[in-house]
C-alpha positions as CSV (number, residue, x, y, z in Angstrom):
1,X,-30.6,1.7,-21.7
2,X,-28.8,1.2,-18.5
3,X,-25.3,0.9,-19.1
4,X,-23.6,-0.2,-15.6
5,X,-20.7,-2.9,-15.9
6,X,-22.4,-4.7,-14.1
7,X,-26.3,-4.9,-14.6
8,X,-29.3,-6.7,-13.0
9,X,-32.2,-6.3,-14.9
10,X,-35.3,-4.5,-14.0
11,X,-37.1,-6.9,-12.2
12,X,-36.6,-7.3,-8.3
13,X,-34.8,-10.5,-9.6
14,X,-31.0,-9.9,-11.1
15,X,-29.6,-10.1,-14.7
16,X,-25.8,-10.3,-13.5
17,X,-23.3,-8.4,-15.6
18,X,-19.1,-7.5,-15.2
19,X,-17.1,-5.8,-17.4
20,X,-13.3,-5.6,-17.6
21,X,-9.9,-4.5,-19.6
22,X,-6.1,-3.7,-20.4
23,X,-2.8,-1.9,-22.7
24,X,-0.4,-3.4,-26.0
25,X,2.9,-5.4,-27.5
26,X,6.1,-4.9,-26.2
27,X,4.9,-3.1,-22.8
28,X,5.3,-4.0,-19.3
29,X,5.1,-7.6,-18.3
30,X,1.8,-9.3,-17.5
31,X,1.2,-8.5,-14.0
32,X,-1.4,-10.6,-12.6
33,X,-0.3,-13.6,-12.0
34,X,0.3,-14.9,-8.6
35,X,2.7,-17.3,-7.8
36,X,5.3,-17.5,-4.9
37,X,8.5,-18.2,-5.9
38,X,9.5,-21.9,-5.0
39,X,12.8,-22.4,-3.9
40,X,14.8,-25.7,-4.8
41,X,17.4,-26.1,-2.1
42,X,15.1,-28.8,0.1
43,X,13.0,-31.6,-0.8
44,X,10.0,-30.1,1.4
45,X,9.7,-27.6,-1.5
46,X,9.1,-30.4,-3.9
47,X,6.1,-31.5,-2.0
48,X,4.5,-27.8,-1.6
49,X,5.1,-27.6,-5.4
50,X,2.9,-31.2,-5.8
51,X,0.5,-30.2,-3.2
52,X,-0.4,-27.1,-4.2
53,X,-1.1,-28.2,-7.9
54,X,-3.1,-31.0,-6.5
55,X,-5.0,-28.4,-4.0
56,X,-8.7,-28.9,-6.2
57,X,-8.7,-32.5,-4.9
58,X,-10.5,-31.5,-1.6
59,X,-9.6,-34.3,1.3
60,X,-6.5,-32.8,3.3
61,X,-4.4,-31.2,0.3
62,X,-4.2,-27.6,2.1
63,X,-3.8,-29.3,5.7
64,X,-1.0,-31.5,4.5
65,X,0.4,-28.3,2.7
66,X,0.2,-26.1,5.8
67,X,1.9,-28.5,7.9
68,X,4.6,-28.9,5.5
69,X,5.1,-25.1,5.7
70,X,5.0,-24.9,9.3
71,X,8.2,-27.5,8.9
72,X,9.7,-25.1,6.6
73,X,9.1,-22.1,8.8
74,X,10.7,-24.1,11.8
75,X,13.6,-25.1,9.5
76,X,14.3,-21.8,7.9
77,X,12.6,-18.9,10.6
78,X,13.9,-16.0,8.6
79,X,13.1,-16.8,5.5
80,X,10.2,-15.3,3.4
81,X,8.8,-18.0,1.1
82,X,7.5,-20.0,4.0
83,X,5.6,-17.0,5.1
84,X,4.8,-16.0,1.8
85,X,3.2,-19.7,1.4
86,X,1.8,-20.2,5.0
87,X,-0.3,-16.9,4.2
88,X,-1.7,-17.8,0.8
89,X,-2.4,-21.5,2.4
90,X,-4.5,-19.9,4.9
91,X,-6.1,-18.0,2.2
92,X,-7.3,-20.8,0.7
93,X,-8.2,-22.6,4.0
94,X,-10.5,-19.8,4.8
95,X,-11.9,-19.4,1.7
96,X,-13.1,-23.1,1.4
97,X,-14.3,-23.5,5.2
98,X,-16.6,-21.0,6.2
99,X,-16.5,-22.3,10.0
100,X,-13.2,-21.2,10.6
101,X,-12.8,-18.5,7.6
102,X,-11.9,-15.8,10.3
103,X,-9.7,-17.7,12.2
104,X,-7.7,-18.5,9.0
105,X,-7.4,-14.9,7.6
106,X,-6.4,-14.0,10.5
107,X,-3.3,-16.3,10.1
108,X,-3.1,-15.1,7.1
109,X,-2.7,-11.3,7.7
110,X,-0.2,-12.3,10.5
111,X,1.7,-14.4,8.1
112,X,1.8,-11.3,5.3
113,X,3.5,-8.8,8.1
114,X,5.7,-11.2,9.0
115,X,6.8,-11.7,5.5
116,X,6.7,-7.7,5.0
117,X,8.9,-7.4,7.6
118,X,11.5,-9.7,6.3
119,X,11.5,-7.9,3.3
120,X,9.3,-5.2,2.6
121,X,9.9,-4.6,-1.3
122,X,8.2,-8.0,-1.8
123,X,4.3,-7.1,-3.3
124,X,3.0,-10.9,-2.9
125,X,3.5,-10.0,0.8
126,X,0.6,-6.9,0.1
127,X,-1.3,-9.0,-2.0
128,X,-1.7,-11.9,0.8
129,X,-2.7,-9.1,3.1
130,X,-5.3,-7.7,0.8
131,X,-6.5,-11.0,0.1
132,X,-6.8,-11.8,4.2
133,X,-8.6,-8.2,5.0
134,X,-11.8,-9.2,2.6
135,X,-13.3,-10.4,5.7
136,X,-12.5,-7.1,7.6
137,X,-15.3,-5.0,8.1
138,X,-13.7,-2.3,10.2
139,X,-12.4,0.4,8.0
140,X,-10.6,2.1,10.5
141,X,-8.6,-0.6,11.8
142,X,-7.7,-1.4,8.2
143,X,-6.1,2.2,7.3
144,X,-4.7,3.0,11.1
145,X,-2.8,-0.4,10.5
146,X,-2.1,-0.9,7.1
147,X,-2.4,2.6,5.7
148,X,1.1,3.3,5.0
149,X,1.4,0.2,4.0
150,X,-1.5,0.7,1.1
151,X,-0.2,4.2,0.5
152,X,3.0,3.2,-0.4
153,X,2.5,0.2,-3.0
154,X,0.4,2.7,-4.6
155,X,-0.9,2.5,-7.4
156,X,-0.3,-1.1,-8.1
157,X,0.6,-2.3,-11.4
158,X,-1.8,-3.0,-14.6
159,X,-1.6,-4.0,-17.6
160,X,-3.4,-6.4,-20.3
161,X,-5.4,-9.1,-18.9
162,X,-3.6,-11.9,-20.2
163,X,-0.1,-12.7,-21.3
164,X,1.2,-12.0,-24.9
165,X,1.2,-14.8,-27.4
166,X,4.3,-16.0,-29.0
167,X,6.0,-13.6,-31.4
168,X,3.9,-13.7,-34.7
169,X,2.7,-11.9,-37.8
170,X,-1.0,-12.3,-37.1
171,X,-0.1,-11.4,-33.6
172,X,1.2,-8.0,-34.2
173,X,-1.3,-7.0,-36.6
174,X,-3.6,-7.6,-34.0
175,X,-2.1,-6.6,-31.0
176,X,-1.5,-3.2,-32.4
177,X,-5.1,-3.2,-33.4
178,X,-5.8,-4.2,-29.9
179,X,-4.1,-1.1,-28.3
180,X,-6.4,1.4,-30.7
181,X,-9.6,-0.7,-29.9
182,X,-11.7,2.9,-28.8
183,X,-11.9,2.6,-33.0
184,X,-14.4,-0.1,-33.4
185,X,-12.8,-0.5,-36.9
186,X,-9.5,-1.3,-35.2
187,X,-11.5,-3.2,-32.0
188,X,-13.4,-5.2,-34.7
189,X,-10.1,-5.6,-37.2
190,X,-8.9,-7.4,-34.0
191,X,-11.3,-9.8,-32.5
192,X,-11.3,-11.1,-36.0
193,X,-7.5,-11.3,-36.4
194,X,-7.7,-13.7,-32.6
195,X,-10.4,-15.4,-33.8
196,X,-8.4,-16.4,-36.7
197,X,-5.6,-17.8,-34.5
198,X,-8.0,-19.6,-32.0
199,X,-9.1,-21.4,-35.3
200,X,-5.7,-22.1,-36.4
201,X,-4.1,-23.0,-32.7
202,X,-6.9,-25.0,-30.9
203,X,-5.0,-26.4,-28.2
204,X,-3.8,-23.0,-27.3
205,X,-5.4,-21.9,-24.6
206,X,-3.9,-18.2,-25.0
207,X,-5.4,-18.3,-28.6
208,X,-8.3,-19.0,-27.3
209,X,-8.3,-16.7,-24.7
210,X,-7.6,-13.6,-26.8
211,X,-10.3,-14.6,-29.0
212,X,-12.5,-14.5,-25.9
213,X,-11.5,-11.3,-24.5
214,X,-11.8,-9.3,-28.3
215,X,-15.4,-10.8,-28.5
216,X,-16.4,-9.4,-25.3
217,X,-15.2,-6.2,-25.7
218,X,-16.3,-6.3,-29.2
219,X,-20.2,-7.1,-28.1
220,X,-20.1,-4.5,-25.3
221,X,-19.2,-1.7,-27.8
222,X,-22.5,-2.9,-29.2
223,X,-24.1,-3.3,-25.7
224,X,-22.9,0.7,-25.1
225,X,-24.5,2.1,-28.7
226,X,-28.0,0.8,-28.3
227,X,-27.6,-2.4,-30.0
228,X,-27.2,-5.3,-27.0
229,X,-30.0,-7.8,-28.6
230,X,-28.9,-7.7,-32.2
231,X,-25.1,-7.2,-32.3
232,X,-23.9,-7.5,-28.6
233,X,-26.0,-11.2,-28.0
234,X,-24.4,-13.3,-30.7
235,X,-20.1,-11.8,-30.1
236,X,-20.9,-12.9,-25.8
237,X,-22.2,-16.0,-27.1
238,X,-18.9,-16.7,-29.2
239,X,-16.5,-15.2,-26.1
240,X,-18.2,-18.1,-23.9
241,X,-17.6,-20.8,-26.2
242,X,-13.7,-19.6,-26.4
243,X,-14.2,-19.7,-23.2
244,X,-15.2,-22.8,-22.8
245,X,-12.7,-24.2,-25.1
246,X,-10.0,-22.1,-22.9
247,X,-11.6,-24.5,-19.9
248,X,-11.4,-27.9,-21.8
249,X,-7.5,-27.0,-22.2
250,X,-7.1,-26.1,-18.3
251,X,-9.9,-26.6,-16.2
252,X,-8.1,-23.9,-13.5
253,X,-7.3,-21.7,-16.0
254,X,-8.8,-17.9,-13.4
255,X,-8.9,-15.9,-16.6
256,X,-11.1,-18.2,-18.3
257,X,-13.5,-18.8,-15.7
258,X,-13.8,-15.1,-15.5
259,X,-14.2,-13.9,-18.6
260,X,-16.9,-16.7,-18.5
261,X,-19.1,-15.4,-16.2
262,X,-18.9,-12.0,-17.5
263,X,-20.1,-13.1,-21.2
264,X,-23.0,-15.2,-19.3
265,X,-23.3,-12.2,-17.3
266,X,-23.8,-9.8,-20.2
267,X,-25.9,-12.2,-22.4
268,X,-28.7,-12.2,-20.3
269,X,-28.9,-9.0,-19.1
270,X,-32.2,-8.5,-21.0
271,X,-33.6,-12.1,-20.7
272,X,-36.6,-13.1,-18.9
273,X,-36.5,-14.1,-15.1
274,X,-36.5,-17.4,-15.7
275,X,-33.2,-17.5,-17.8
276,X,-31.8,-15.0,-15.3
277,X,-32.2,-17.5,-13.0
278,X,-30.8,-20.7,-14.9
279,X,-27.7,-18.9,-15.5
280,X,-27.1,-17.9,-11.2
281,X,-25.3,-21.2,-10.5
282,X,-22.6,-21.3,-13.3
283,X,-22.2,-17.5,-12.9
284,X,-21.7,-17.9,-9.3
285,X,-19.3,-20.7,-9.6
286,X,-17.1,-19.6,-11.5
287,X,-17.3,-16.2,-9.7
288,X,-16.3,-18.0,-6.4
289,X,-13.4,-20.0,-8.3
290,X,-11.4,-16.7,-8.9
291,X,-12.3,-15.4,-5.5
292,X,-10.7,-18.2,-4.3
293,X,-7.6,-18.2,-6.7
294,X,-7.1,-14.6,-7.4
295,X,-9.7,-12.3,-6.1
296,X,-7.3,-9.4,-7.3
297,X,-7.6,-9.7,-11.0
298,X,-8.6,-6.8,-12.9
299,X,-7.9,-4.4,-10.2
300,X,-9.8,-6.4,-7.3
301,X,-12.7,-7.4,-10.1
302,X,-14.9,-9.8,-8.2
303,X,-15.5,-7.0,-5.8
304,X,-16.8,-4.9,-8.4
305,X,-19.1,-7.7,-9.4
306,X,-20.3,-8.7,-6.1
307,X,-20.9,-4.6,-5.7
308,X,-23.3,-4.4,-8.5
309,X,-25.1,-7.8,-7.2
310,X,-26.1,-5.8,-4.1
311,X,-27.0,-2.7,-5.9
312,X,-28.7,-3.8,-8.9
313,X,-30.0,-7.3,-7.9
314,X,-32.6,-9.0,-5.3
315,X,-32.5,-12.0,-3.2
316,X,-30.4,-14.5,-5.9
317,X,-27.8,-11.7,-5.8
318,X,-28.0,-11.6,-1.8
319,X,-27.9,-15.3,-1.7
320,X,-24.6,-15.2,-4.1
321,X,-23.2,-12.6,-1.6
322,X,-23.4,-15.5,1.0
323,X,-22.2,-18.0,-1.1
324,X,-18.9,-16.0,-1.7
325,X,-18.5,-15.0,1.9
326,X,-18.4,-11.6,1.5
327,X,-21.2,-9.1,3.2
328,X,-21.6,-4.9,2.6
329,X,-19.5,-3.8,5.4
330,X,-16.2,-5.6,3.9
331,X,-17.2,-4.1,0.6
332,X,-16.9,-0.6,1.8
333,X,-13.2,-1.2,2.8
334,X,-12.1,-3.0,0.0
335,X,-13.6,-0.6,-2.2
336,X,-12.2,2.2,-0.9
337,X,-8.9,0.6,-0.4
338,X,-8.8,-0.4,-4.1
339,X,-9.5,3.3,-5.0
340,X,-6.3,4.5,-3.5
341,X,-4.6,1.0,-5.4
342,X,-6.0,1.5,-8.7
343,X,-6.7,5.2,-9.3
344,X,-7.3,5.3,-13.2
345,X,-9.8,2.6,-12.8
346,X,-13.5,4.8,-13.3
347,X,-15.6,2.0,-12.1
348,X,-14.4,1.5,-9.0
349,X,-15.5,5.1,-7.3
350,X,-18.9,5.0,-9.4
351,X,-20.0,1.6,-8.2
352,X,-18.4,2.5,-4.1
353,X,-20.9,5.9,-4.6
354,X,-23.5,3.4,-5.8
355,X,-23.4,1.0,-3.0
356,X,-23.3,4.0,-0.8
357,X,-26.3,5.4,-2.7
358,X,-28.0,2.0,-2.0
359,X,-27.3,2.1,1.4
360,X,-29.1,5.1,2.5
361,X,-25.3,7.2,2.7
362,X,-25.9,9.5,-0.2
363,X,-23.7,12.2,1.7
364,X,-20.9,10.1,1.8
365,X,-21.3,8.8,-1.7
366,X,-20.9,12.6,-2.5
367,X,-16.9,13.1,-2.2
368,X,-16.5,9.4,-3.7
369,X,-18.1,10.8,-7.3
370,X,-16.2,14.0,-6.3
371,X,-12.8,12.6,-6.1
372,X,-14.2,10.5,-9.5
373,X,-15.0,13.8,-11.4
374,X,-11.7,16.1,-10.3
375,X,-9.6,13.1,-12.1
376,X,-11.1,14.2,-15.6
377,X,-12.2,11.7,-18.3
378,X,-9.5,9.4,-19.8
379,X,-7.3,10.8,-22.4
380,X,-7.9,10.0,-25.9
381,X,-5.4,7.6,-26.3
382,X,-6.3,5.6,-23.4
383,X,-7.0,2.4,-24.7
384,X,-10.5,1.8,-22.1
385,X,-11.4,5.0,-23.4
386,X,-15.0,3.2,-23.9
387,X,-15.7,2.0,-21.1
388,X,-13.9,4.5,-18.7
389,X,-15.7,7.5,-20.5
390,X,-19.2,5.4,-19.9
391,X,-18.5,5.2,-15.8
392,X,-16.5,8.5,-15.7
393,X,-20.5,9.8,-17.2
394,X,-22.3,7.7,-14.8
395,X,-20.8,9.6,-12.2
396,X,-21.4,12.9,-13.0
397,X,-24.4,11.8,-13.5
398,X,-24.9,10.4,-10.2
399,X,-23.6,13.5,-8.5
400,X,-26.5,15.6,-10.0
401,X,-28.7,13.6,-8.7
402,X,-27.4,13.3,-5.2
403,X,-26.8,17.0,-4.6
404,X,-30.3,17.8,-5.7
405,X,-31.8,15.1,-4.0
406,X,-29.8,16.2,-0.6
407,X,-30.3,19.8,-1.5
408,X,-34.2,19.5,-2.2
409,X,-34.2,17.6,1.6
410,X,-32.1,20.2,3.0
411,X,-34.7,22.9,1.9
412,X,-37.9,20.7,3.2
413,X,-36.0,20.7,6.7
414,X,-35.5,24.1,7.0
């Protein structure tokens, strides 16, 4: 059985998969959240706070908020929070009008130097500029520009993929069990203790959330050991519903619309094409909602996924590529530029040597799954020992296959 983090089936049409993971109680803060601090010493920061919580509505929200900003900027020219918003503003500008996406991100990009230079110790200032170079698709002006820059933040912070509960006895049982979860006793002992508290808290969307999250992982182990159908089916179909239930509770919530599209992603990776098909829209959507909100959580993961739609899937996956406004040239540089920020991640080389692969560039695909290899496989504590040790094998794998296949034309030639 194919075991990418992402997969498409076998058909020329796509069975969309992702995949992704975290650490443990009482270790670093969660890191993956993005919000700009919001100062409270003028009234026009009151409206940017209303606007921006209001900025689903569609109409003028993010015009209105811009031009607020650019009142702010006027006002208080060598401060950092108006850059800091101007440049996620035009993010999100870009991101919902395709007409004048370049134009934005280019504001945005100017806006996260500007802030850098006011203070360059601020990260939000790196992650506007990463978000505003995913329409780049020249790699050399990205790393002659910003290459110090990206060099220096490295490697960017981790950590689990949502926030700790509140202090609690079920909570540290399970949280513990969490952090051992390359034991399936201890990953099962888990998702069980969560689902208990997602029973017993249903209007916390946290609750729910963990639950979510443990029945992934917990049908993956399954999907990994031969067993998608019988054991791996049923947990995605219980992560969605969390899910879901997560969504009820907050309808913005990035996490849950995430971790939603990778349980529908997993669940049908053996269905027909038909079902395959049913499931593109939802998928897509709320792919295209965390692009949008925070296209760098889990180490950049809606790249990854929109990767392994070019690779592994046909046309629908082409057309969802469009939809999301991305093309294969700006995933080559935020691939590679998400190597050097998140170098423990396995993935990310395998599925960059991949899209090489898929591209007709098996020699440069070569040194990617090189650079993969020298790292070693995870240690044995690591807690994404699973699915690290899966990716960290694909790429070995992969390697054979290139060097003989570049060795056997190499001998033809001569």
């Amino acid at each position: 059985m194919k075991k990418h983090r992402f997969f498409f089936g076998t058909a020329g049409f796509a069975g969309l998969v992702f995949v992704f993971i975290f650490p443990l109680i009482g270790h670093a803060a969660y890191v993956w959240d993005r919000h700009l601090p919001v100062p409270d010493d003028d009234p026009s920061w009151k409206t940017v706070a209303r606007l921006w919580d209001n900025r689903w509505d569609g109409g003028r929200v993010i015009e209105d908020l811009i031009a607020v900003l650019h009142g702010l900027e006027e006002k208080y020219p060598d401060r950092i929070e108006p850059c800091l918003w101007l440049g996620r503003a035009y993010y999100i500008k870009g991101r919902d009008h395709a007409k004048t996406r370049k134009k934005s991100f280019a504001k945005a990009e100017a806006y996260a130097v500007k802030a850098h230079q006011i203070d360059g110790t601020d990260l939000n200032a790196f992650y506007i500029l990463l978000n505003a170079l995913s329409n780049c698709t020249d790699r050399e002006y990205v790393h002659s520009t910003y290459g110090d820059w990206i060099y220096a933040v490295a490697p960017l912070p981790t950590g689990e993929l949502l926030p700790d509960m509140p202090p609690s006895e079920k909570w540290s049982r399970a949280i513990v069990l969490w952090g051992q979860r390359a034991d399936i006793d201890s990953l099962s002992a888990s998702a069980q203790l969560f689902e208990t508290m997602a029973a017993d808290h249903p209007e916390n969307l946290l609750a729910q959330m963990w639950a979510c999250y443990a029945c992934y992982n917990w049908g993956e182990y399954y999907t990994f050991n031969d067993a998608h159908d019988e054991m791996g089916v049923p947990l995605y179909k219980k992560a969605i519903a969390y899910a879901e239930a997560a969504l009820r509770l907050n309808p913005h919530s990035v996490q849950a619309h995430y971790w939603r599209q990778v349980s529908m992603a997993r669940k049908i990776q053996t269905a027909n094409i038909l079902t395959q098909a049913a499931h593109l829209n939802p998928i897509m959507e709320d792919l295209l909602f965390c692009v949008r909100e925070n296209p760098t959580y889990d180490s950049c993961g809606p790249v990854f996924i929109l990767a392994t739609m070019v690779i592994e899937g046909g046309w629908v996956c082409r057309k969802g590529m469009e939809m999301a406004g991305y093309t294969v040239e700006m995933l080559f540089v935020l691939l590679e530029t998400a190597e050097i920020l998140y170098p423990d991640q396995t993935y990310i080389p395998y599925i960059h040597a991949r899209l090489l692969e898929n591209r007709d560039r098996p020699e440069a695909a070569l040194p990617v799954l090189e650079r993969l290899i020298q790292k070693g496989p995870p240690g044995p504590n690591d807690p994404r020992k699973i699915e690290k040790t899966e990716y960290y094998k694909d790429g070995i794998r992969l390697h054979r296959v290139l060097s003989e296949r570049l060795a056997t034309i190499g001998r033809e030639e001569r």
